[in-house]
N, C-alpha and C positions, 0 to 999 in steps of 0.2 A: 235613677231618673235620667241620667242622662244618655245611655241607651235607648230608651223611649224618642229621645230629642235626636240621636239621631237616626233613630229608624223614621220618625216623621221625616225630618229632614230629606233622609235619602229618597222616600217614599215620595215626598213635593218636585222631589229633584227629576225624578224619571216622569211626573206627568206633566212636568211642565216641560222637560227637554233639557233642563241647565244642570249644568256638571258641578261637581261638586264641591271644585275649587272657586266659583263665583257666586256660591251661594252663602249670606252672609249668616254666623249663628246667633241665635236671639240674645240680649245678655241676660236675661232670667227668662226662668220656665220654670211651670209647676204642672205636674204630675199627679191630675187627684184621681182617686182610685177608690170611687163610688161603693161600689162591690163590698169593700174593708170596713167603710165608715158605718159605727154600729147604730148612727143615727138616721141612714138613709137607706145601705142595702142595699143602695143600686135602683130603686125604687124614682118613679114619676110621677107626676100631680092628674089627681084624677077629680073630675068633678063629683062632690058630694051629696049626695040626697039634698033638696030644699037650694043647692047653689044654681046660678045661672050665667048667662054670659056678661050681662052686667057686674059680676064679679071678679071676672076674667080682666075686663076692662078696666077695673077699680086698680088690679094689680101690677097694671102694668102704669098707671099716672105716677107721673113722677110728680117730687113732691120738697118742701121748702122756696119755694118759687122757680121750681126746674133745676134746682141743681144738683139735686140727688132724682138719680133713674135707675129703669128696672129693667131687666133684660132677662128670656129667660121662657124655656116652653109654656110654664105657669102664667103667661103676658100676652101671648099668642091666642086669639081670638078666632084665626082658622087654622090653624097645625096645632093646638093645643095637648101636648104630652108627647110631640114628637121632636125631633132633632131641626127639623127644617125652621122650627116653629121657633125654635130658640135663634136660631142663625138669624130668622126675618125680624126675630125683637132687639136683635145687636142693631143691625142695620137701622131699624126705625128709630132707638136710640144713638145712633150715632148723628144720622141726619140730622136729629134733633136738637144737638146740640152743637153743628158744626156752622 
């Protein structure tokens, strides 16, 4: 794992321009490896026969009066099963609680 962390690392390092030595390391990091898990496969959420976007939407409400939220391609109502989609439901869940 921590070859991964710093091939990221060095990989942030050269698009953003900052050397190596000013860049600080995260102090945890996990490494999940989709592909391996015999639950997922690597596998994205695909809208099911009879679902709609109303369910999309369902799955992205957070829920106990906002303190638990959802993030995640599965929540994403226009990038739904892509990567960006999951990135734009971090953001909207951050917003949301900041």
């Amino acid at each position: 794992d921590s070859a991964v962390v710093s091939h990221v690392l060095d990989t942030l390092g050269r698009i953003l321009g900052s050397p190596n030595t000013n860049r600080p390391r995260p102090a945890f990091a996990r490494v999940v490896r989709w592909g391996a898990n015999p639950y997922a496969k690597g596998a994205y959420s695909y809208m099911a026969a009879g679902a709609s976007p109303k369910d999309i939407e369902a799955l992205g409400k957070p829920i106990h009066s906002g303190f638990v939220g959802f993030a995640g391609e599965h929540t994403s109502q226009k990038r739904y099963g892509y990567v960006d989609g999951a990135w734009a439901s971090g953001d909207r869940e951050a917003k949301r609680i900041v």
